[in-house]
N, C-alpha and C positions, 0 to 999 in steps of 0.2 A: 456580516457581509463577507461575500469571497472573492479573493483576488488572486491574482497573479504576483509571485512577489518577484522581485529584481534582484536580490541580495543585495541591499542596500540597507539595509538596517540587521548590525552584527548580532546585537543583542535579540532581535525575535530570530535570525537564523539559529543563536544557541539557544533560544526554548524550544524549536523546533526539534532540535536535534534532541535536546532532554525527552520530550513528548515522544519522536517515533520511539527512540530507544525503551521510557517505559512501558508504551503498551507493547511493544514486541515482545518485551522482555517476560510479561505478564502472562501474554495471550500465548505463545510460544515456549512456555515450561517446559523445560526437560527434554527440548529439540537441538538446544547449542548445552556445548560446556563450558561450564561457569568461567564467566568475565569476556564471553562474546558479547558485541554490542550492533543493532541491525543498520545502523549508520554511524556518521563521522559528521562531525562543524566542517569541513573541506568537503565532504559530497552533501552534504546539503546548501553548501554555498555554490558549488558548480553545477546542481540543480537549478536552482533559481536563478541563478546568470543565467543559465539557459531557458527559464523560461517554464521549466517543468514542473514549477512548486506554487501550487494552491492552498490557499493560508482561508479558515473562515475567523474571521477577526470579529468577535464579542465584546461589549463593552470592552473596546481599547485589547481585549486580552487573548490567547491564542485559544482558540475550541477545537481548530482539528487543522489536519491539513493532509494533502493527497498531492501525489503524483503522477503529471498528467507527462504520455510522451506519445511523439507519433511512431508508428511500426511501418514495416514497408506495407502497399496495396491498398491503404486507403482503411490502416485499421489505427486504432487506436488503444492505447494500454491504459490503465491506470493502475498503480499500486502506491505501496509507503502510507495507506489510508490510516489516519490513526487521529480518536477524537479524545478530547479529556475525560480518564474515565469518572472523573468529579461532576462533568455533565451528561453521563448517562441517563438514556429517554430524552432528549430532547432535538434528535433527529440530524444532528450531527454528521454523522459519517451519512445518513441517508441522503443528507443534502449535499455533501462532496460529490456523491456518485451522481447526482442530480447533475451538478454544476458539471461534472468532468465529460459526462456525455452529450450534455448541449454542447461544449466545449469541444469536443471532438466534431461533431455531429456538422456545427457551426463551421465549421475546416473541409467539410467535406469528405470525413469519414463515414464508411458504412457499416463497420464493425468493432464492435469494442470487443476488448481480452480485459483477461486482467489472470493473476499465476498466485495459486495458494501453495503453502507446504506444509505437510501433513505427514507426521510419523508412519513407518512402515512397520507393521509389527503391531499395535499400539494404537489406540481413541486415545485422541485429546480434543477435550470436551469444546475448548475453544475454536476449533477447525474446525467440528461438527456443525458447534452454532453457524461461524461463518459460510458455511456450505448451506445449507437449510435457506439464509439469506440471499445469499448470491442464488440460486435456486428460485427459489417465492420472485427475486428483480428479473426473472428471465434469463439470469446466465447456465447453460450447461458446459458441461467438459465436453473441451473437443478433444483433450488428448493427456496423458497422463505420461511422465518421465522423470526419471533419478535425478536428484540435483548434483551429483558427482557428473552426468554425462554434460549439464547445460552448464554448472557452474561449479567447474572443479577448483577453483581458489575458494568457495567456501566450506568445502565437503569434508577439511580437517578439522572446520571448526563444531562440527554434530558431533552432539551424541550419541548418535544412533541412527540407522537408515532411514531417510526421508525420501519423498517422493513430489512431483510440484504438479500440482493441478492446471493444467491452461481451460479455464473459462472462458464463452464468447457470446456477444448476442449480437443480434443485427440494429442499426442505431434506426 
């Protein structure tokens, strides 16, 4: 089942925060230098106060969870997707994307985003898959930029130059 969480329960916002960090940590080899971590227990609890954190809750236990936010114009974003990969194949992250765009859609959104990043220089094989995906759900690029120009507080923590995909499709 997916919900909305409140940050009301400390102990699933810290498997949350366990979870986005291992699959980033996973899927994004050799993008950050060693002992970066893709979130924090404090912005995943200021996520969910706000309202932006979707939990799919499995027997009692976390399976994935996704970030849903509004953009200005009637768009909608989702990122932070990240499902157990102990339950890989069982449609997980497909059904976050599911739920985040009725979810948007539901608000009166007409557009979803969503921002991959992807070494410059360099395939990683993990990006590839996820592009292929997003891809096949109808997302194209609408536009491609340096994460130093959009997000220069994280751009000392790379390895190496990276670049951020914006993805879009119409809801």
């Amino acid at each position: 089942m997916i919900e909305l969480l409140d940050g009301s329960d400390p102990e699933l916002l810290a498997t949350v925060t366990d979870l986005v960090n291992l699959v980033y940590r996973e899927s994004e080899r050799g993008l950050w230098q060693d002992g970066a971590t893709r979130t924090s227990l404090a912005e995943v609890t200021t996520l969910a106060r706000a309202g932006e954190l979707a939990a799919d809750l499995r027997d009692g236990r976390l399976a994935g969870v996704v970030r849903v936010q509004r953009m200005p114009d009637r768009v909608g974003e989702f990122g932070m997707l990240a499902a157990d990969p102990a339950r890989r194949g069982e449609g997980i992250g497909g059904g976050l994307i599911r739920w985040a765009e009725e979810h948007c859609r539901g608000r009166g959104d007409r557009t979803m985003r969503l921002e991959l990043l992807v070494p410059r220089g360099w395939r990683l094989e993990s990006k590839e898959l996820l592009h292929a995906w997003y891809s096949r759900l109808g997302y194209r690029i609408e536009r491609i930029g340096h994460l130093e120009e959009q997000y220069p507080q994280l751009a000392p923590l790379l390895a190496g130059p990276a670049e951020y995909r914006v993805y879009t499709r119409t809801l």
